[in-house]
N, C-alpha and C positions, 0 to 999 in steps of 0.2 A: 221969902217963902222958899224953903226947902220942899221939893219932892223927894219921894221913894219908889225903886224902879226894882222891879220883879218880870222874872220870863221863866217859859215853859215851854218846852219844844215837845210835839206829838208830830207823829207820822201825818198827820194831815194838815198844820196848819203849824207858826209859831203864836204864842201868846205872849203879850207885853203887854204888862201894868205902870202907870205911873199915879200914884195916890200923893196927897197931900194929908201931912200925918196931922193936921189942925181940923181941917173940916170935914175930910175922907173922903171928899170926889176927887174925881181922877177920871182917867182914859185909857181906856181897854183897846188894844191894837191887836188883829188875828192878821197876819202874814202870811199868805198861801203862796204855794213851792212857784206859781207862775209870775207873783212880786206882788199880785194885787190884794188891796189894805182893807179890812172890815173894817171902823173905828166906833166904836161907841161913848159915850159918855157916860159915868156911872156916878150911885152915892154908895157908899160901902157903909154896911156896920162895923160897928165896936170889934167883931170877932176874925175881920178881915185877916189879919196876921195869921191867925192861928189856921185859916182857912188855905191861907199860902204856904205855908208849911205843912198842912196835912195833904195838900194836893202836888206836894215835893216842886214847888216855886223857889228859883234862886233868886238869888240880888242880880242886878244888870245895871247897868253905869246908865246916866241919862245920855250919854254921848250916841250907845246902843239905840235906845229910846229912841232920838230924837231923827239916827240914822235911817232907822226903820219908816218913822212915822213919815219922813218925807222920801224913801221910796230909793233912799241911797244904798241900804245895806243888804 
């Protein structure tokens, strides 16, 4: 299984996406400037992509992801 990793940076928090493009859940990570992690688990619809791209979401490497998620980066 391949994932796909998307990130968005806002003045108040980072956001990082990691979806799986088979069943479309995945895990929502908010990063705030003090290091500590919101994580959620989500299901995404069908339109996810297009919702990442209209909310101007990049591509981000899972290594990024993964740094994040466990509090490295």
């Amino acid at each position: 299984m391949v994932h796909e990793y998307f990130k968005k940076e806002t003045e108040e928090f980072k956001i990082l996406i990691q979806i799986n493009p088979k069943s479309l859940k995945g895990l929502e990570l908010l990063v705030f400037p003090d290091q500590s992690i919101e994580k959620t688990k989500r299901i995404f619809d069908e339109e996810i992509y297009d919702d990442l791209a209209a909310d101007e979401f990049e591509k981000c490497s899972p290594l990024e992801f993964n740094l994040n998620l466990k509090g490295i980066f």
